[in-house]
C-alpha positions as CSV (number, residue, x, y, z in Angstrom):
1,X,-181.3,123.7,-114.0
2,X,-181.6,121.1,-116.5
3,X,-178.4,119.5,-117.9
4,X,-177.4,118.2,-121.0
5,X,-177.9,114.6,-120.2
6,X,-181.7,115.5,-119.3
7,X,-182.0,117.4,-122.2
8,X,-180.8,114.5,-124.8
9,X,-183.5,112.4,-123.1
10,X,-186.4,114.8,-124.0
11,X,-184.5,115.2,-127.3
12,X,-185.1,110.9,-127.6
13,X,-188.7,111.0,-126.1
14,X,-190.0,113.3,-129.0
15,X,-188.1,111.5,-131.6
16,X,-185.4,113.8,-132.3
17,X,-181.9,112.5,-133.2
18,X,-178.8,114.0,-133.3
19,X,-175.5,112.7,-134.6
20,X,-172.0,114.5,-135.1
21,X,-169.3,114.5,-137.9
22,X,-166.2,116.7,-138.0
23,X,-167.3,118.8,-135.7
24,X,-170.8,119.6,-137.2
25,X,-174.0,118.7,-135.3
26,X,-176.7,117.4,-137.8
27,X,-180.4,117.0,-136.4
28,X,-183.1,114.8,-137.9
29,X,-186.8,115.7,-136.8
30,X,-190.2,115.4,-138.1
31,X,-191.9,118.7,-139.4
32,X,-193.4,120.4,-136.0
33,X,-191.0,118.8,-133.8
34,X,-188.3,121.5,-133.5
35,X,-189.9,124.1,-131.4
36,X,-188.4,127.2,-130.0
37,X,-187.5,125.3,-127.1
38,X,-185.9,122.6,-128.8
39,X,-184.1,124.6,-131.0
40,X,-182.4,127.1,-128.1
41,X,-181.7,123.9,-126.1
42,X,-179.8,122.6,-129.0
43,X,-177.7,125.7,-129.6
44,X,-177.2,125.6,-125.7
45,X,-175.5,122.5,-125.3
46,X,-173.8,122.4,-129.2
47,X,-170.9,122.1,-127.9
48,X,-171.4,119.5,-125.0
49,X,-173.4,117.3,-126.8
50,X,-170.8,116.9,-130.2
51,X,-168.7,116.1,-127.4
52,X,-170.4,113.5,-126.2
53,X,-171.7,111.8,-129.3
54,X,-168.0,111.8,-130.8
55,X,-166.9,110.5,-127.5
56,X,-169.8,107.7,-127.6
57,X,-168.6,107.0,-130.8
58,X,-164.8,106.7,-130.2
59,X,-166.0,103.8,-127.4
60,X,-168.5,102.5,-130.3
61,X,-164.9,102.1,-132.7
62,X,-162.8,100.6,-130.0
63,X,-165.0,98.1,-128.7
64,X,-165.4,97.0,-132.5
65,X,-161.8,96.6,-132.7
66,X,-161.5,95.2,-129.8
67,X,-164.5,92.5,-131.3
68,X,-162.8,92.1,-134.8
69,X,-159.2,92.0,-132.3
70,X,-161.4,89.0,-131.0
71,X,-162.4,87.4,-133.8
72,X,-158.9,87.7,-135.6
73,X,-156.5,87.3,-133.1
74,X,-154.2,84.2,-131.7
75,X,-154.3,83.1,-128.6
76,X,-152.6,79.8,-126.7
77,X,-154.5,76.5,-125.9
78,X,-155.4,76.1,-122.2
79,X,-153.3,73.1,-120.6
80,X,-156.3,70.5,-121.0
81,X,-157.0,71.7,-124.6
82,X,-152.7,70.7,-125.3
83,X,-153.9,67.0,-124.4
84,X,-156.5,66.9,-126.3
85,X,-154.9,68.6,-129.3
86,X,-151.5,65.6,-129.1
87,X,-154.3,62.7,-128.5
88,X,-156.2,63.9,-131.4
89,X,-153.4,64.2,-133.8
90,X,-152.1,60.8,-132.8
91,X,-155.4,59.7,-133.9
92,X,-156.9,62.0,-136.4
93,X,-159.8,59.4,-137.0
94,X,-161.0,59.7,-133.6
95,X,-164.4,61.3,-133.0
96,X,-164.7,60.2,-129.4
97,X,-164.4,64.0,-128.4
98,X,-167.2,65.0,-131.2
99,X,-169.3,66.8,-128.3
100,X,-173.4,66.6,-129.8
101,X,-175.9,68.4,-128.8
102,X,-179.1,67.6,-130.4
103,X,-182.6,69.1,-129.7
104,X,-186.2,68.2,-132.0
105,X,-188.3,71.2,-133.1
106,X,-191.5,71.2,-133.0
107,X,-194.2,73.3,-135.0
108,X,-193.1,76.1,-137.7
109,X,-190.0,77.1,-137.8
110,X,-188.5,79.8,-139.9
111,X,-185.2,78.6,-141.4
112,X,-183.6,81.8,-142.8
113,X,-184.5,83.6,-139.2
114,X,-182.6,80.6,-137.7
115,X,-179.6,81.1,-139.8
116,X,-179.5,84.7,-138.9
117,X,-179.4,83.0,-135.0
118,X,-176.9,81.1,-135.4
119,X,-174.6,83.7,-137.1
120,X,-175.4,86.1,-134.3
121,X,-174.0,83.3,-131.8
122,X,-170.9,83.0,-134.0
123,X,-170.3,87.0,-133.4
124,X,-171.5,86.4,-129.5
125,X,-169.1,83.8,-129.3
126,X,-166.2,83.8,-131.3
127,X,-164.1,80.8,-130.4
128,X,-166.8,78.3,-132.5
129,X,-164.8,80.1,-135.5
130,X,-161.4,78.6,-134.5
131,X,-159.1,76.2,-135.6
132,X,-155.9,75.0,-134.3
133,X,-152.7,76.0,-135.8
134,X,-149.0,75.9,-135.0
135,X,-147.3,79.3,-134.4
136,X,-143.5,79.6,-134.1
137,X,-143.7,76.5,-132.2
138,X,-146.7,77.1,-130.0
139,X,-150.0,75.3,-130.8
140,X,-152.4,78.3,-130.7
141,X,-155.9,79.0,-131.7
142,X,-156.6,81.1,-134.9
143,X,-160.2,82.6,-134.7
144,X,-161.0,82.7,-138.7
145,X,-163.7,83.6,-140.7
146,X,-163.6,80.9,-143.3
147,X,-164.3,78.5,-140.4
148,X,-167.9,80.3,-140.1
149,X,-170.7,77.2,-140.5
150,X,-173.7,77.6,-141.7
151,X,-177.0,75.5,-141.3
152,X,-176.6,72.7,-143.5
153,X,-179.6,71.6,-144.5
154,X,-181.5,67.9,-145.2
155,X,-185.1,66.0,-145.5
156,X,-184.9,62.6,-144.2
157,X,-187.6,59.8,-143.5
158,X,-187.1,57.1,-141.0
159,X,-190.0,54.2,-140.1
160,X,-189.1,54.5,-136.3
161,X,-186.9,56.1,-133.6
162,X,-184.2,53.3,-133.4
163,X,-183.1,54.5,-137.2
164,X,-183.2,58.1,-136.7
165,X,-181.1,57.4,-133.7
166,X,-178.4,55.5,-135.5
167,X,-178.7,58.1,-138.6
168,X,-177.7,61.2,-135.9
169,X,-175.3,59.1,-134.0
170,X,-173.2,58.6,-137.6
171,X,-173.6,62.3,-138.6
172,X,-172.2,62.9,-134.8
173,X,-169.1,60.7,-135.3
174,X,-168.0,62.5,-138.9
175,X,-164.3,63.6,-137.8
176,X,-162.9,66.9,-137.6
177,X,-159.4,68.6,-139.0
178,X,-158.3,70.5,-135.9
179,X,-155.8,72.7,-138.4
180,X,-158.4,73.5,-141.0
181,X,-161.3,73.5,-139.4
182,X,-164.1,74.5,-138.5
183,X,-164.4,72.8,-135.5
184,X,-168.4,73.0,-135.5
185,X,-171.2,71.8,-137.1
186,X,-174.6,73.0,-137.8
187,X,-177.4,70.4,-139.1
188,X,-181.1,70.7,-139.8
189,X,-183.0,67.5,-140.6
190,X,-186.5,67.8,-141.2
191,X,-189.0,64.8,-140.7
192,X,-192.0,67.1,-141.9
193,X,-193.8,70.1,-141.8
194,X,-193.9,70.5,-137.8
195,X,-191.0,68.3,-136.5
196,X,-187.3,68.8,-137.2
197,X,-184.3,67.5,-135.4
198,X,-181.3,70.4,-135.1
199,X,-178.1,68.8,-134.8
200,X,-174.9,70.9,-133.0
201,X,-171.8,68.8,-133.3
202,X,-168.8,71.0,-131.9
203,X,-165.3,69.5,-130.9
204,X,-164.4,69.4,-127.1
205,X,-161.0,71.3,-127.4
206,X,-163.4,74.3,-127.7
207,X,-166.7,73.5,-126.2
208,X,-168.2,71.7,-123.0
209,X,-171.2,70.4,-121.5
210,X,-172.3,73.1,-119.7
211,X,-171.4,75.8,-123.0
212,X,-173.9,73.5,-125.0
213,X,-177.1,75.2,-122.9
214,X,-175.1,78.7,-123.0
215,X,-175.3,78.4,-126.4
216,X,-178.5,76.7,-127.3
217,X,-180.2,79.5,-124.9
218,X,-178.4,82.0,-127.2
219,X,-179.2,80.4,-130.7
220,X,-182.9,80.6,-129.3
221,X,-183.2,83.9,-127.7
222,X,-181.7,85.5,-130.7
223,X,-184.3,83.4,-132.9
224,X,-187.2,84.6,-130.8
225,X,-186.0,88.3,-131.3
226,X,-185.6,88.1,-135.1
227,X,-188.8,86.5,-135.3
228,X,-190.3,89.6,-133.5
229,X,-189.0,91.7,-135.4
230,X,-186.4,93.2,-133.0
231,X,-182.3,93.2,-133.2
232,X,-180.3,90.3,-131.2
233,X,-178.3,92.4,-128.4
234,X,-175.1,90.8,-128.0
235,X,-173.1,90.8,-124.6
236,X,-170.1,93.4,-124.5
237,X,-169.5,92.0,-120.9
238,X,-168.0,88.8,-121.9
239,X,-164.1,87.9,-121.3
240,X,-163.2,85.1,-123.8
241,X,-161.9,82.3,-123.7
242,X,-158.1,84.0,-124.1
243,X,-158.8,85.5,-120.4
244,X,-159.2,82.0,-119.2
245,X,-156.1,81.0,-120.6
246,X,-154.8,83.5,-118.9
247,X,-155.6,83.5,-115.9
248,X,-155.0,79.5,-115.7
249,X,-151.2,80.5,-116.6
250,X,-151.2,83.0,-113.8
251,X,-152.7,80.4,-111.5
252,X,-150.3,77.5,-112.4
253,X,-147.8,80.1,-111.6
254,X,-149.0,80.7,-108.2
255,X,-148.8,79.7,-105.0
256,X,-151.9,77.8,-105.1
257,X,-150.6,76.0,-108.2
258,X,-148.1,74.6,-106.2
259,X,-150.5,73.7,-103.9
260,X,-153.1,72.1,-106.1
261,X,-149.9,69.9,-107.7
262,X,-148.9,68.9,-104.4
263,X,-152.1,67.5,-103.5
264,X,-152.9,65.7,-106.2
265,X,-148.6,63.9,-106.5
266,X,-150.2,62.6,-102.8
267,X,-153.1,61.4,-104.2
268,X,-151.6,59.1,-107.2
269,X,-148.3,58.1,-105.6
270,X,-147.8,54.3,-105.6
271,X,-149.2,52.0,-107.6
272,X,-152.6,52.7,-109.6
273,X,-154.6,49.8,-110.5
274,X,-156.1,49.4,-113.9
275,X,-159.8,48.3,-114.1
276,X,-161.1,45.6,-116.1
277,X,-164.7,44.7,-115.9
278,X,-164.1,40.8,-117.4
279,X,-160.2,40.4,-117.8
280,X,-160.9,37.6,-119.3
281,X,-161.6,38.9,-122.4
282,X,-158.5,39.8,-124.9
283,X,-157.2,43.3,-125.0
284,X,-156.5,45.3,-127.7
285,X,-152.9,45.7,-128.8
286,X,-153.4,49.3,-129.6
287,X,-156.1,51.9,-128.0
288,X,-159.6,51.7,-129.2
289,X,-161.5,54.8,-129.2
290,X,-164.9,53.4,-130.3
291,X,-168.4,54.0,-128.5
292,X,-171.8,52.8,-128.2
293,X,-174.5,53.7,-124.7
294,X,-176.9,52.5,-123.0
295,X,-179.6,54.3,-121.1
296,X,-181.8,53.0,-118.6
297,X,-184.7,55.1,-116.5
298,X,-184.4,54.2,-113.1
299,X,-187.8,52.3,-111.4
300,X,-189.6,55.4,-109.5
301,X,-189.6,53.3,-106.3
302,X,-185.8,52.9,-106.6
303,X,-185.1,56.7,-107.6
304,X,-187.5,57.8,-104.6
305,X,-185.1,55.7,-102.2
306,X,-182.1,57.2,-103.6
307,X,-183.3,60.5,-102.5
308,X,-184.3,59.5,-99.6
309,X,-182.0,57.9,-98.5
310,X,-179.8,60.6,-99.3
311,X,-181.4,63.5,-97.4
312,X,-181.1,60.5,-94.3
313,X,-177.5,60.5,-94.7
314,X,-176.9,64.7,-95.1
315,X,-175.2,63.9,-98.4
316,X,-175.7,64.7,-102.4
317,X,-177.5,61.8,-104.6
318,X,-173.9,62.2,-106.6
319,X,-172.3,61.0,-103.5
320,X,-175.0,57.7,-103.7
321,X,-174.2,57.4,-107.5
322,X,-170.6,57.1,-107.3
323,X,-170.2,54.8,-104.1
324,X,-172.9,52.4,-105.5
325,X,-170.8,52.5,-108.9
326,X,-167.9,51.8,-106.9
327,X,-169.1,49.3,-104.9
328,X,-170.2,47.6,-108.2
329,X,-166.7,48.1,-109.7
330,X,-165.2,46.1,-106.8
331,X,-167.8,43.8,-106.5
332,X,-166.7,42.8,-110.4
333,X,-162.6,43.4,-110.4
334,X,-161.7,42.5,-106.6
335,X,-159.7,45.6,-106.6
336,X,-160.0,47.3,-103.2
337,X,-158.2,50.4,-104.9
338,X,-160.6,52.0,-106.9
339,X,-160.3,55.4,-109.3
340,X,-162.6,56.8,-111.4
341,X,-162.4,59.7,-113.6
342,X,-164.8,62.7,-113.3
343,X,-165.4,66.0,-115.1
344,X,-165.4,68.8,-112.6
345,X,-166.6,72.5,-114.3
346,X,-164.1,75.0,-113.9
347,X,-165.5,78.7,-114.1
348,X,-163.4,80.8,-111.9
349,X,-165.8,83.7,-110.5
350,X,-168.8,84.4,-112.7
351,X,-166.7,86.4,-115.3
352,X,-166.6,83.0,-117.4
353,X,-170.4,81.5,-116.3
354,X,-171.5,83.0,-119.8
355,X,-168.5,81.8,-121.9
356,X,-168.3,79.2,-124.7
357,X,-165.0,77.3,-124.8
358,X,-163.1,74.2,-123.1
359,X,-163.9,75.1,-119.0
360,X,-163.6,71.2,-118.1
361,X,-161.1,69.6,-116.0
362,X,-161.3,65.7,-115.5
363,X,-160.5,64.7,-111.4
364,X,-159.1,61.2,-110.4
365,X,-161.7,60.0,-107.4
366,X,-159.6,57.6,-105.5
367,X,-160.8,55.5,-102.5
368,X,-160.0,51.7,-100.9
369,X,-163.4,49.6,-101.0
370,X,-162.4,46.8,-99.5
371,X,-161.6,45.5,-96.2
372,X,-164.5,45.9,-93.5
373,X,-165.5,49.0,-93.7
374,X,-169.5,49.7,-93.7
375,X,-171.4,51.8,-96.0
376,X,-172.1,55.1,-93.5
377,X,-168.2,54.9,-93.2
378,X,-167.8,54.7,-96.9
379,X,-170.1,57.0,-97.8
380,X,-168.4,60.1,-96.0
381,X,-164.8,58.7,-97.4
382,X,-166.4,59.1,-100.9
383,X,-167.7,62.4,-99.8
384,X,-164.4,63.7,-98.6
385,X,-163.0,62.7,-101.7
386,X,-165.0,64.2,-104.3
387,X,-165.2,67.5,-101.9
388,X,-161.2,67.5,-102.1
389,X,-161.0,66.8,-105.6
390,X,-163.4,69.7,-106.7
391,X,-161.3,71.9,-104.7
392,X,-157.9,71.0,-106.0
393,X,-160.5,70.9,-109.8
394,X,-158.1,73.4,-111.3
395,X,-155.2,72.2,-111.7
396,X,-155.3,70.9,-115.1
397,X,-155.6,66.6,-115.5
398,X,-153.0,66.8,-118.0
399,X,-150.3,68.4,-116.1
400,X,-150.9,65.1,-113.4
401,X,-150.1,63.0,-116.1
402,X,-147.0,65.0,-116.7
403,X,-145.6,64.4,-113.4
404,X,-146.5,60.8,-113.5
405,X,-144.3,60.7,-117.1
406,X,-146.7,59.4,-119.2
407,X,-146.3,59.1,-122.7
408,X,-148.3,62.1,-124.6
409,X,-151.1,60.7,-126.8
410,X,-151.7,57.7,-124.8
411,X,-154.9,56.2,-123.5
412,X,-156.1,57.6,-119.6
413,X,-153.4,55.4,-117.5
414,X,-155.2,56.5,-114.6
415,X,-158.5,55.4,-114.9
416,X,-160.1,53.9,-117.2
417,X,-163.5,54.5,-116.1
418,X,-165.6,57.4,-115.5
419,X,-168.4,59.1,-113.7
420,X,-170.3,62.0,-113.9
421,X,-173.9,63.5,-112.4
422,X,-175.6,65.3,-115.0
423,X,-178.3,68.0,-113.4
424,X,-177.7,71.2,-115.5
425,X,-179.5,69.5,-118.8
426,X,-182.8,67.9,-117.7
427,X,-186.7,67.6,-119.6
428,X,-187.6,70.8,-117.5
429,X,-184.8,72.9,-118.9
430,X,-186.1,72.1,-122.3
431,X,-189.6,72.7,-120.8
432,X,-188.4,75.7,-119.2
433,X,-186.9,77.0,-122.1
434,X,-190.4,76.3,-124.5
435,X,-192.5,78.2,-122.5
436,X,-189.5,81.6,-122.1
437,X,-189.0,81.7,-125.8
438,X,-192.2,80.3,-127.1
439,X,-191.1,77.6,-129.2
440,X,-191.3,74.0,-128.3
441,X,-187.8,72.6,-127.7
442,X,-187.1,68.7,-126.5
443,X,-183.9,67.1,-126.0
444,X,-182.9,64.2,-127.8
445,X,-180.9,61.6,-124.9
446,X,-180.1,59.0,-127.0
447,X,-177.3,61.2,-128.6
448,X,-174.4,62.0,-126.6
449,X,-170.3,61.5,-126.6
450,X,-169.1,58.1,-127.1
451,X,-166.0,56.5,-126.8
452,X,-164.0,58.7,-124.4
453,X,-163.2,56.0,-122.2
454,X,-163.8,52.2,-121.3
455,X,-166.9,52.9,-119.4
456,X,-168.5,55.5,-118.3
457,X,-171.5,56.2,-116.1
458,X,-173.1,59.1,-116.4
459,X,-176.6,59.9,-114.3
460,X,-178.9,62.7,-115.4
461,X,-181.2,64.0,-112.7
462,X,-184.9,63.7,-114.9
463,X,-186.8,65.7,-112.0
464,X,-188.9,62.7,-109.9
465,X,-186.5,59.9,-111.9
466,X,-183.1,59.3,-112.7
467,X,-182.0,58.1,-115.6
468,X,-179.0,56.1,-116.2
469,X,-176.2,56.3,-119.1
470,X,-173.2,54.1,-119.7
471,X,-171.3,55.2,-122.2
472,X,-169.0,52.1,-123.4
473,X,-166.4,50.4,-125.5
474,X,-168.1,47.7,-128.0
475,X,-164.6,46.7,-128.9
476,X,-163.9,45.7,-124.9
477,X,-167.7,44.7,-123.5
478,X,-170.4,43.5,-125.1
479,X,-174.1,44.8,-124.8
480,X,-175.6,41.8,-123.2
481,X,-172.9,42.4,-119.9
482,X,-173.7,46.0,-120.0
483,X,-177.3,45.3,-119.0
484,X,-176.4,43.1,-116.8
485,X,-174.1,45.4,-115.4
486,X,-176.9,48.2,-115.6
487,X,-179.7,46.0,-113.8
488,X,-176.8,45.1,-111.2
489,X,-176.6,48.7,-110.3
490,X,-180.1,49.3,-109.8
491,X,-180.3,46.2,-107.6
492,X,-177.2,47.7,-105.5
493,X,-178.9,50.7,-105.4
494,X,-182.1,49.6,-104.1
495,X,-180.3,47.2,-101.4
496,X,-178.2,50.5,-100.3
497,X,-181.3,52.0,-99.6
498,X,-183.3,49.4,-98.0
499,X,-180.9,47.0,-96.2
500,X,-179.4,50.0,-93.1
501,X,-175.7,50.3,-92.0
502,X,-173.9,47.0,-93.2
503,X,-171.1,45.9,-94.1
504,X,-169.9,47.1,-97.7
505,X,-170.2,43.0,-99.0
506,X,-173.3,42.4,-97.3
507,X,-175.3,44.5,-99.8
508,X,-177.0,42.8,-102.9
509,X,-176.2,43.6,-106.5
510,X,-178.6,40.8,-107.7
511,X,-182.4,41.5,-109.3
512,X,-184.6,39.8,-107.9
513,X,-185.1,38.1,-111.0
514,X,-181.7,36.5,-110.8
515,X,-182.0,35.9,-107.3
516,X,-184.7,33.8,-107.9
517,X,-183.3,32.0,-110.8
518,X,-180.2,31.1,-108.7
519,X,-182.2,30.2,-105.5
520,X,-184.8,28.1,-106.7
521,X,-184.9,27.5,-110.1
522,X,-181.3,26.1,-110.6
523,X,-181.7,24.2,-107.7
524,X,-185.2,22.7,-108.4
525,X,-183.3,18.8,-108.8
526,X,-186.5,17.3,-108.2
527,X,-187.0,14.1,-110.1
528,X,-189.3,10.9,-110.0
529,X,-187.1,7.6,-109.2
530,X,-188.1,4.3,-108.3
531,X,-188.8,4.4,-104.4
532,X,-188.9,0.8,-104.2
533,X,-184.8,0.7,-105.0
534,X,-181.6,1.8,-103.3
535,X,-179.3,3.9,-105.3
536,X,-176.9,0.6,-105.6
537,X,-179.8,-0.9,-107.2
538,X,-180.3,2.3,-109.6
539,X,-176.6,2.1,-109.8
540,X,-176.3,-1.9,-111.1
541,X,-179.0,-1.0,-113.7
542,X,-176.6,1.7,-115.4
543,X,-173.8,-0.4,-115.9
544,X,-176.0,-2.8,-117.2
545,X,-177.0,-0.1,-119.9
546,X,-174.0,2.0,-120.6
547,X,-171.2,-0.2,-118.8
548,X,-168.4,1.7,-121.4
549,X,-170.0,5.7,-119.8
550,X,-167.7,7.7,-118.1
551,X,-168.8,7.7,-114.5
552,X,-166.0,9.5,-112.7
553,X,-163.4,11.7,-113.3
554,X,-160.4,12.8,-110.9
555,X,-157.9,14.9,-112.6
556,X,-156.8,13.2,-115.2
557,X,-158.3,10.2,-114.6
558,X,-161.3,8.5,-115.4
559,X,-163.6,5.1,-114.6
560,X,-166.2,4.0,-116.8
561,X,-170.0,2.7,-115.0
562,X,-168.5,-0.6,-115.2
563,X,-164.7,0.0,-114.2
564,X,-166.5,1.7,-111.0
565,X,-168.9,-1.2,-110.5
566,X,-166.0,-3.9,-110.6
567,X,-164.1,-1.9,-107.5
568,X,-166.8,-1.1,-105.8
569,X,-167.7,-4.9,-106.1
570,X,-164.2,-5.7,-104.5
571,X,-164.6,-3.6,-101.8
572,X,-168.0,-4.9,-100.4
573,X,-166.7,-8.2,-100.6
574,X,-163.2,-7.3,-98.3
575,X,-165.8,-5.9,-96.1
576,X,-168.2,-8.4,-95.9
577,X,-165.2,-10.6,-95.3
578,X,-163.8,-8.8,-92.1
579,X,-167.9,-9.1,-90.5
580,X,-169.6,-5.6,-92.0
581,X,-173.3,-6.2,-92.2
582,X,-176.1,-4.1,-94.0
583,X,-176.1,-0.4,-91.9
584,X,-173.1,-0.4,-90.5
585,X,-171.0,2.6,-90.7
586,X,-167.0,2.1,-91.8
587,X,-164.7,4.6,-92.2
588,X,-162.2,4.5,-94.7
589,X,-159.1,5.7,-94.9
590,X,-158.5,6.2,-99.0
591,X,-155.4,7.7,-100.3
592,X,-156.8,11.3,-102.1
593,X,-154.8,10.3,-105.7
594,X,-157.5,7.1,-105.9
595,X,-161.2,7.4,-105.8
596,X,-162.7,8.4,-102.6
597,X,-166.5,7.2,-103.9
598,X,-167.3,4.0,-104.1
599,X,-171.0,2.3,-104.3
600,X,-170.0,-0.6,-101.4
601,X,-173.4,-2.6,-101.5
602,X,-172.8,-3.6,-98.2
């Protein structure tokens, strides 16, 4: 017997609808649709089926309260957003956490269908509507309407790439009023008719890396559907961000809280060592949070060896990375204890995978370099470290630097540099992504985050090549040693790769460029001289022309060509005097204050 259910669906396959109000069932049909069938069916199940359209409608309301409860409602700060939210306030100039995400466009592209995108995102994801406020003493976020963004529209013309870039990396580092809000941006700069560059600026206390292609693949999906004419569906499925919280409470709670905070009070106890590149140079007085980069494409014969030499060991290129970079750090600093910092995704489950918000935790990676340990051994201690570390990922960076009493809204004491392997944004995502949704979508890499730390080394896995990032402080190093420090690492790199199971100091961090200059060209002396002379001879003759010269220095003393001359005169005649003829070899015994180099002319 057919049921109601059935029933509804031959109902929807001839294009019959049916809706209920107060009790009434109202039918809307095309003439000839209703037949006798149709019509007894529908008096059949009258009842059922006002039932089940006032029940569908009942879930319908409640999930949109639930939404607008979404959108409306205040919710805590996760423990990492806290630190970010005191570190901003300290320093409400600072834009080091302005998190860009900035893609060209090429071809037509319909601006008012775009819009419509982006304000479907906003309802997919309502946390881009927050700001930060303080409620009965708790920092909290406070989803708000007002802070909706819009595209904000501009034509620009630049003569070449380098300007464009420096244009976007000043719209980037406009700051942002965590209490006001928003906390997002939305540019469109068009270059002409087929190329435009769209410009996502979000701050990090609600957004992260890998959120950036969650929400660029929903700003473009829901394009390509308007554009087809067809409505953007939006995900009922998702948790928000407040569930994260959440359940990050309950975890801290936990046992394995306690757990995760034992492990890593092991890990930094003692003395942690702070990381200058050239101490040397002067310090700051007071933290800088300014930022420039530098990217450099690895050589395809040096990428190829990294992966190959990888898959050798049965380890991750990551794991390559990050002992070359601290190989290199020790190499510079002499410290044998190394840390660096790195950002470590923190998803619980695949409830959140889909989420926008703040799912980043930063890890301290700590291991000795020095001593006489060779690279195979070095390579699994890195290993085991960053496999530990990920592990112990969620418990929050912040609460570490609670235990270790630092003072809130203070620069990283921990590390000063970081690290991270980039392989969830890459040229064939973007190429991916073109050829799904029909529009032609390239990343921009010269823009990125700046200014987060000292240095920072980020590598992003370009398919065959690498490419590498380092993000660093203008104020502290200077772009000349950054290159150097960039070509260094591709040298180590390559010698890692090349040179088998040595000792960690045995490997090369020099180009072969510099090699060569040090080897041969600094030490290419030669000179024509007089081969008919001795050097006493070639000696007499400069005193005779610059007799007043400085010829020698010891500490703070100092003999002129001829001052050196007269005693070197007064030795060869004592010697001559006790029977030493031309050739003969005489030890001296010369007290080390006076001059131990004399020009005898015996």
């Amino acid at each position: 017997m057919e049921t109601v259910t059935e029933f509804l669906k031959t109902l929807a396959t001839k294009g019959v609808k049916l809706s209920a109000e107060a009790g009434q069932l109202n039918c809307y049909a095309q003439n000839g649709t209703l037949t006798s069938d149709i019509r007894k069916g529908i008096i059949r199940y009258k009842s059922e089926i006002i039932a089940l359209l006032e029940g569908r409608e009942k879930r319908q309301q409640a999930q949109a309260e639930k939404s607008s409860s979404r959108k409306s409602k205040r919710f805590p700060l996760s423990a990492g957003q806290k630190g970010l939210y005191i570190l901003q306030k300290v320093h409400p100039e600072m834009t080091a956490y302005n998190l860009p995400l900035c893609i060209k466009l090429n071809g037509e592209i319909d601006v008012k269908l775009l819009e419509e995108a982006w304000s479907c995102a906003l309802n997919q994801y309502p946390i881009l509507t927050a700001r930060i406020v303080a409620d009965e003493g708790t920092v909290c976020h406070s989803l708000d309407d007002r802070c909706r963004t819009s595209i904000q529209q501009q034509a620009v013309a630049f003569t070449d790439r380098q300007r464009l870039v420096a244009f976007l990396r000043r719209r980037v580092k406009q700051p942002f009023d965590l209490d006001r809000g928003p906390l997002a941006r939305i540019e469109l700069f068009t270059l002409n008719d087929q190329e435009r560059i769209l410009l996502l600026t979000i701050h990090h206390i609600i957004f992260d890396g890998v959120s950036a292609v969650v929400l660029l693949r929903s700003v473009i999906a829901n394009y390509q559907a308007l554009s087809r004419g067809k409505p953007v569906s939006l995900s009922r499925e998702l948790s928000g961000y407040q569930e994260f919280v959440a359940w990050e409470e309950a975890m801290l709670a936990s046992a394995e809280g306690r757990w995760h905070a034992d492990y890593w009070q092991q890990r930094l106890s003692g003395e942690l060592s702070s990381i200058e590149l050239f101490p040397d140079l002067p310090r700051l007085a007071s933290p800088s949070f300014e930022g420039a980069s530098l990217a450099e494409t690895l050589p395809a014969d040096v990428s190829r060896g990294v992966r190959d030499f990888a898959k050798a060991q049965s380890i991750l290129p990551s794991v390559v990375f990050l002992a070359a970079f601290k190989i290199l750090l020790h190499r510079y600093t002499n410290l044998d204890d190394i840390i660096v910092g790195m950002p470590v995704i923190v998803r619980p489950g695949q409830r959140f995978s889909a989420e926008v918000g703040y799912f980043i935790n930063m890890v301290p990676l700590r291991t000795r370099v020095g001593g006489r340990l060779k690279l195979s051994e070095f390579l699994r201690e890195v290993q085991g470290t960053m496999l530990d570390a990920i592990s112990h990922s969620s418990y929050p960076f912040e609460l570490m630097l609670d235990k270790l009493r630092t003072k809130p809204g203070t620069k990283n004491p921990v590390f000063q540099v970081n690290y991270a392997y980039q392989n969830f944004i890459s040229d064939a995502s973007f190429a991916s992504l073109s050829r799904q949704q029909a529009i032609d979508v390239q990343n921009v890499p010269e823009i990125g985050p700046e200014g987060y730390s000292d240095l920072g080394l980020e590598i992003f896995d370009k398919d065959a090549l690498f490419s590498v990032h380092v993000r660093y402080n203008p104020d502290l190093y200077q772009e000349h040693a950054i290159k150097r420090f960039c070509e260094h690492y591709a040298a180590l790199l390559k010698s890692l790769g090349e040179d088998g199971d040595r000792l960690l100091h045995e490997y090369s961090i020099l180009p072969e460029q510099e090699k060569h200059r040090l080897l041969v060209e600094f030490n290419d002396t030669r000179a024509d001289y007089p081969e008919d002379k001795c050097i006493h001879d070639l000696f007499a003759e400069r005193v005779v022309l610059d007799p007043g010269h400085t010829a020698a220095v010891s500490g703070e003393q100092a003999l002129s060509y001829q001052e050196l001359y007269q005693e070197s005169c007064d030795l060869a005649l004592y010697l001559q005097s006790l029977g030493v003829s031309p050739d003969s070899v005489v030890g001296l015994c010369m007290d080390t204050r006076r001059w131990s180099v004399f020009t005898t002319g015996s």
